[in-house]
Each structure stands twice: as structure tokens, then as C-alpha cells.
C-alpha positions as CSV (number, residue, x, y, z in Angstrom):
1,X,-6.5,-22.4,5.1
2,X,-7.9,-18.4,5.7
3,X,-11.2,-17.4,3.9
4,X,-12.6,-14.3,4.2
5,X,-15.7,-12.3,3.8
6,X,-17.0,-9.0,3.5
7,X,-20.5,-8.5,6.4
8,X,-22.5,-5.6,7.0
9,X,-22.1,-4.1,10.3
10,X,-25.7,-2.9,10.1
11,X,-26.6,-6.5,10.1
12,X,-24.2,-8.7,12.3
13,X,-22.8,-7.1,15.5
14,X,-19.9,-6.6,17.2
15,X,-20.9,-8.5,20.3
16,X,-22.2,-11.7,17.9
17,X,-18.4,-11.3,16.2
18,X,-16.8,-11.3,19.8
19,X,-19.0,-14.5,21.2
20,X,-17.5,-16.0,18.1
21,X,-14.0,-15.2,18.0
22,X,-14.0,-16.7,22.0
23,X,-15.8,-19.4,21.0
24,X,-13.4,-20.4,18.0
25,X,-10.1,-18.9,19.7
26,X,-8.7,-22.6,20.4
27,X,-9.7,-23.6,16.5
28,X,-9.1,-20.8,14.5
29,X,-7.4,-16.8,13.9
30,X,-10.1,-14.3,12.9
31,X,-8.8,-10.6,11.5
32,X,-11.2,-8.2,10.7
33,X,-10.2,-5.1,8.5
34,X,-12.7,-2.4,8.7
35,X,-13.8,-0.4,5.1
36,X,-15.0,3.0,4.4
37,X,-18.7,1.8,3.6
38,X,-19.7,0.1,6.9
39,X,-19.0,-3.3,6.0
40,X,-15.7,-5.0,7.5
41,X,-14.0,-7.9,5.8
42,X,-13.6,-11.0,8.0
43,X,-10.8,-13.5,7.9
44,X,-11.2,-16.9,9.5
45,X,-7.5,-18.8,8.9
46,X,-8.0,-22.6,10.7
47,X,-5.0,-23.2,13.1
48,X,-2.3,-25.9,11.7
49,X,-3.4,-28.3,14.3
50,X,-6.4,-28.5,13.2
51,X,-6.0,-28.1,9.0
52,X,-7.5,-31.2,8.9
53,X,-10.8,-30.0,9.5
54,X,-10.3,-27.0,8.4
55,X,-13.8,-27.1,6.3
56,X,-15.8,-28.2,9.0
57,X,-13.7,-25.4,11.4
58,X,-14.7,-22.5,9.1
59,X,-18.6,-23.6,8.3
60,X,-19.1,-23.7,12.2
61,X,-17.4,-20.4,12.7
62,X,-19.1,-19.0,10.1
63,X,-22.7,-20.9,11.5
64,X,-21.8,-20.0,15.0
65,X,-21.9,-16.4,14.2
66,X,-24.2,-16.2,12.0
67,X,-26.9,-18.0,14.9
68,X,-25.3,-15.2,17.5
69,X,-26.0,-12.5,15.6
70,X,-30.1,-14.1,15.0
71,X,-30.5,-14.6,18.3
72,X,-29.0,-11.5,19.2
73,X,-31.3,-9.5,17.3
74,X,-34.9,-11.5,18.3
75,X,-33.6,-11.0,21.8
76,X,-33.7,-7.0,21.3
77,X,-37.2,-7.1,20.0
């Protein structure tokens, strides 16, 4: 299963994207295809091994990165 969404750079950073995509390497394939206005469209497809979970797989990815990207942010205030 692949699902993907469209972020705003301006919101979620590289660094939070890169903490995710090691964290989730063993789980899951992320692309990411940058677009003319800033934002980038992310694709999370769930490894056959684990299709099972594939759900639960994405909504942690997608949790995991979003919480990087928080703490990321408070830190640099």
C-alpha cells in the first residue's frame, strides 16, 4: 500500500523528513517529488513484509514525523 501527501517545506523540515525516513527505513519506502510552489509530495509505500500493518506503518510514519518536525521547531526557539 503507498499513500501520499503534499507538506509545506516552510512548515516541516528536511532534517524532521530525514529522522523519519531512518527511523521507518526497515518498515516502509518514502519518495519525495519536489513541486514548483515549495511544497513536496511525499510517498510512504509499507514494505510487503510488513502489508499487514500497513495502516498502523503509515499513521506512525506519518505521527513520527509530524512530532520531529514539533519538536524540531520548539527546540529553535
Amino acid at each position: 500500500m503507498a499513500l501520499t501527501r503534499c507538506i509545506d517545506n516552510a512548515l516541516y523540515s528536511r532534517k524532521a523528513l530525514a529522522d523519519a525516513r531512518e527511523a521507518y527505513a526497515q518498515y516502509c519506502v518514502i519518495r519525495t517529488v519536489p513541486r514548483p510552489d515549495g511544497l513536496v509530495d511525499i510517498t510512504v509505500e509499507v514494505k510487503p513484509d510488513y502489508d499487514q500493518e500497513s495502516r498502523q506503518v503509515t499513521l506512525e510514519f506519518w505521527n513520527f514525523f509530524l512530532d520531529t518536525a514539533c519538536q524540531q521547531r520548539i527546540e529553535s526557539v
